[in-house]
C-alpha positions in Angstrom: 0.0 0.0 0.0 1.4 3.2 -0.9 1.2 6.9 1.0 -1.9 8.9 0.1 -0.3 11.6 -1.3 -2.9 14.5 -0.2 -2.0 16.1 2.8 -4.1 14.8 6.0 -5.8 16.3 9.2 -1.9 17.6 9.9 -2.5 21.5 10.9 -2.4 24.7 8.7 1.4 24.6 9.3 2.0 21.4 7.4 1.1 20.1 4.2 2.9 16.5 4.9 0.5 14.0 5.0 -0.4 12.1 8.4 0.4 8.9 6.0 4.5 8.8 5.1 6.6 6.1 2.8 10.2 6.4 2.7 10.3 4.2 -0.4 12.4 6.2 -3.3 13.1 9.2 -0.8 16.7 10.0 -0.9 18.1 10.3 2.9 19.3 12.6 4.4 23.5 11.7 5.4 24.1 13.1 8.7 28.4 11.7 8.6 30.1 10.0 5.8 28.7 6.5 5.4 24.9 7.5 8.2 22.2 7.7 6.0 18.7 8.2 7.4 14.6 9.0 6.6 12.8 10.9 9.3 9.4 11.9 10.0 7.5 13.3 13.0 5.0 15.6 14.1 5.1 18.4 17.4 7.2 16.7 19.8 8.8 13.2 18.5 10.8 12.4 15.6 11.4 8.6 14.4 14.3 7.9 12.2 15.1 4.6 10.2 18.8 5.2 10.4 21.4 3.4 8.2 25.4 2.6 8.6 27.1 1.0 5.8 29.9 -1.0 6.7 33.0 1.1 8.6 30.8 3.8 9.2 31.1 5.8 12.5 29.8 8.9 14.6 32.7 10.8 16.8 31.5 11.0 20.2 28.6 13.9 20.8 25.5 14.5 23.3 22.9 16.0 22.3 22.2 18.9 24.7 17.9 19.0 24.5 16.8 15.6 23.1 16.8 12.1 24.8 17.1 9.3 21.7 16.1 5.8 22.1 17.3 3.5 19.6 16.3 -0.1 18.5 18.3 -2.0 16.0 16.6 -3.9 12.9 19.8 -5.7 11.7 23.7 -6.0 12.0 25.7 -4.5 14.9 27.0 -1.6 16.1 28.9 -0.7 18.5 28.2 2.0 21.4 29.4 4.2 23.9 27.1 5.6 26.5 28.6 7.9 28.6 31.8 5.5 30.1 30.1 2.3 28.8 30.7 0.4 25.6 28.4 -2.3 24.3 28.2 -4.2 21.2 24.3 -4.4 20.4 22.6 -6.4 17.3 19.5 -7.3 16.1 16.5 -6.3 19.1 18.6 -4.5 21.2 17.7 -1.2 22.7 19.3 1.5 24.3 17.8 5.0 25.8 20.4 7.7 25.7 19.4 10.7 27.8 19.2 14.3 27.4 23.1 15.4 27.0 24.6 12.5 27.5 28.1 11.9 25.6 27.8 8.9 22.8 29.6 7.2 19.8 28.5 4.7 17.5 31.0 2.5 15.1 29.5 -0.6 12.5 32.2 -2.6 11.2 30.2 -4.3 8.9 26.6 -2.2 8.7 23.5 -2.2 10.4 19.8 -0.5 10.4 18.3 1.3 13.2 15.0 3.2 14.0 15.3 5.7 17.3 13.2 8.4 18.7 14.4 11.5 19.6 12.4 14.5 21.8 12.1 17.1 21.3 12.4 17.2 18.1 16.2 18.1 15.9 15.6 20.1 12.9 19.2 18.5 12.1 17.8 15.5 11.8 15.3 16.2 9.4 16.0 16.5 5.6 12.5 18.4 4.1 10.5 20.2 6.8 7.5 20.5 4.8 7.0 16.8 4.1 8.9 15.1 6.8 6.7 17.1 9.6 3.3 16.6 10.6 2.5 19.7 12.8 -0.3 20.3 15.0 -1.7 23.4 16.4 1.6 23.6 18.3 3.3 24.4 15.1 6.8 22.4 16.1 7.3 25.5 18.5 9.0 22.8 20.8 11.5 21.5 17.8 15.4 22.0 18.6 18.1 23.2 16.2 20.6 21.1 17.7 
C-alpha cells in the first residue's frame, strides 16, 4: 500500500500527509557513510537510520533531546557515557538528554530511534517530513 499523497488532518502549518513512505526518498546523510529518513510531528521524531559497513559517529550529546534507539539488523557498536556495548538485532538503548555517545559498525547495520524534542538536524524536508499540529513544532530543537 502506498502513502496517500494529499495532505491529512496535519495542521495549517503542514502540508505532509499524516500517511508517510520512505520508499524512493533520498536520505538525508548526517556523517560520511549514516544515512537516514525521518518523519515526526510536534514533539517526536522517528528515524530509520542506516550505517554502511566502517561507518562511524565521533562521540557527541545531544544537549535537548533524549534518543532511544532499537536496531533492525547487524551491529554496532556504542558508547554511552563511560560504557561500551556491542548491540545487534532487538537491542535497545535510551540515551538521555546530554549524554556523551559514539556509534561504530564494522560491517553495517539498520536502526530506528526516537528522539524528543524534536532536531531540525535531523530532518532532511520540513514540509513533508513534519506533521505539525496546532503547536506548530514550536518545541523543535536546532541542535
Amino acid at each position: 500500500m502506498s502513502a496517500d499523497p494529499s495532505p491529512g488532518p496535519a495542521g495549517a502549518n503542514s502540508p505532509a500527509s499524516v500517511f508517510q513512505n520512505w520508499e524512493g526518498r533520498p536520505p538525508l546523510s548526517l556523517f560520511p557513510r549514516v544515512f537516514l529518513h525521518s518523519v515526526g510531528g510536534d514533539e517526536v521524531l522517528l528515524c530509520r537510520v542506516r550505517y554502511e559497513p566502517g561507518a562511524e559517529v565521533p562521540r557527541h550529546s545531544h544537549e535537548h533531546t533524549e534518543q532511544v534507539m532499537y536496531v533492525l539488523n547487524g551491529d554496532v557498536e556504542m558508547t554511552v557515557g563511560a560504557e561500551t556495548r556491542m548491540l545487534g538485532e532487538g537491542d535497545v538503548v535510551v540515551v538521555n538528554r546530554g549524554v556523551e555517545h559514539s556509534l561504530r559498525s564494522q560491517g553495517g547495520c539498520v536502526f530506528f530511534e526516537a528522539l524528543s524534542p524534536v532536531p531540525l538536524d535531523h530532518v532532511a524536508d520540513r514540509d513533508q517530513d513534519l506533521v505539525l499540529g496546532p503547536d506548530g513544532g514550536r518545541r523543535h530543537v536546532e541542535r
